[in-house]
Phi, psi and omega in degrees: 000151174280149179277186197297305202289346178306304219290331190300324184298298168313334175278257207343279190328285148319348180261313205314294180341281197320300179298344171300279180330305169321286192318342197253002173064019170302122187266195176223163176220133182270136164189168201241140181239154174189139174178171204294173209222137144218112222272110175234103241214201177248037151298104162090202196264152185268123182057050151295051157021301167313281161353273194298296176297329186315299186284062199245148182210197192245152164217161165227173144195172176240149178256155179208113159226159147315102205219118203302309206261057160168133201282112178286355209263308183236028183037059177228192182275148157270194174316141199271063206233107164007289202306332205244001152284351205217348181256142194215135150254149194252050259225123192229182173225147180177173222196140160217144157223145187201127167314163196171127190199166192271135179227131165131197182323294186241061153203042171287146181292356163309347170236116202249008155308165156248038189257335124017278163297318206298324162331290185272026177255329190279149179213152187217190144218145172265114199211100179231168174219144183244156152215128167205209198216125147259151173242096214246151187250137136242112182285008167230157195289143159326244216348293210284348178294271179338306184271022155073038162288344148208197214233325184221147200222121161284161193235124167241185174222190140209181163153192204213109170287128207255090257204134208205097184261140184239054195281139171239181194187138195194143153257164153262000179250154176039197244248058155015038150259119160321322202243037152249109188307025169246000193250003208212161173300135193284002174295318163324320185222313188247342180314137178267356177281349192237003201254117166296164198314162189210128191277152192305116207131303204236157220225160188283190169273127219302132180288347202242136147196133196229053186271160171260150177207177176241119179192180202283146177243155145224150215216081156278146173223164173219126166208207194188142172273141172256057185351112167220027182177157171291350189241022188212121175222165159273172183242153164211135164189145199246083222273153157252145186209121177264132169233139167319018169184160211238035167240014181316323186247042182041020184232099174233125127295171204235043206254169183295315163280006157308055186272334214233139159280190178239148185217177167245169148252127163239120186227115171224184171262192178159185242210106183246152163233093184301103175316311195248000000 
């Protein structure tokens, strides 16, 4: 879980923002986002339907952006320029969790090995907390957006996340220790059948770990804004989020079809608020 001091750090982090910007007299907008998770990971069958809905989890976040075409300094429009027309910056803060258990072909009860049980025994969890910047695109102008030449204004983004993981991890077989390699499926760590060559003795790397660490994100997205005030709109966006690293749900196998890092889908709503 996160501690007191991450979250103290990170709002100090996110205000730094604001008060930079601001001097340059740009204004801003706040708003709070939340929607369902859905985590995809070395949990279960890879593009498994079971799976992919199975490993479904919650996000939350609070958002903060920049917003180029209008001056908080003189409550005016600014220079009249494609970017500040067209452009955002997004600064966010936000938290996901999502449950993870094997889902899909093999671990249906038809199959009664016990590598089978070791499968529906392993359980996990994904716990990330992010801050990072997007650069969000509207292809129709901000301005005329504000001033309610229409009502909805689509979006894509990108941008890049700073990412702090807490993954956990547990069995239900045999003496419920996770890092005793008689407890976790043997394809996973020891099958020599499954194992690229090796020298005589020695074993790949125990796949479970569930220590916290920190690394990089990259974070595209498409969503679209809703007018419902001069000072207000909804949100909808529908985030892809790649992470650098393939232990976010403290769980890597080496197995061949292990391709991949783990990453999410995020689709939530919110709430915006114009400050300035």
């Amino acid at each position: 879980m996160l501690n007191l001091k991450q979250l103290v750090f990170l709002f100090c982090l996110l205000v730094t923002y604001q008060a930079m910007y601001s001097q340059l007299g740009f204004s801003h907008e706040i708003g709070v986002i939340a929607g369902p998770v859905e985590f995809r990971a070395d949990f279960g069958s890879r593009f498994d339907e079971e799976t992919n809905l199975g490993n479904s989890g919650i996000g939350i976040g609070i958002v903060h952006y920049i917003n180029f075409a209008y001056r908080a300094d003189c409550n005016c429009y600014s220079t009249d320029t494609y970017f500040n027309d067209h452009f955002k910056l997004r600064n966010e803060i936000s938290w996901n969790y999502t449950r993870l258990d094997h889902h899909g072909e093999w671990v249906k009860p038809k199959y009664t090995s016990a590598n089978a049980d070791k499968l529906r025994a392993h359980h996990g969890v994904a716990e990330n907390f992010d801050i990072g910047t997007q650069l969000e695109y509207f292809p129709r102008s901000i301005r005329s957006f504000q001033a309610f030449s229409y009502l909805l204004a689509p979006y894509v983004s990108l941008g890049i996340h700073y990412t702090t993981s807490s993954p956990q991890g547990w069995t239900d077989y045999g003496d419920q220790d996770i890092f005793n390699a008689a407890n976790i499926y043997s394809y996973w760590y020891q099958d020599p059948r499954f194992l690229p060559a090796v020298p005589a003795g020695e074993q790949r790397e125990y796949p479970v770990n569930v220590n916290s660490f920190s690394d990089w994100s990259m974070v595209a997205s498409v969503g679209a804004r809703y007018k419902i005030g001069v000072l207000s709109d909804l949100l909808i966006d529908l985030r892809w989020q790649l992470y650098f690293n393939d232990w976010v749900d403290g769980f890597n196998h080496k197995l061949s079809y292990n391709k991949f890092n783990d990453w999410l889908i995020w689709l939530n709503v919110g709430y915006i608020y114009y400050l300035d």
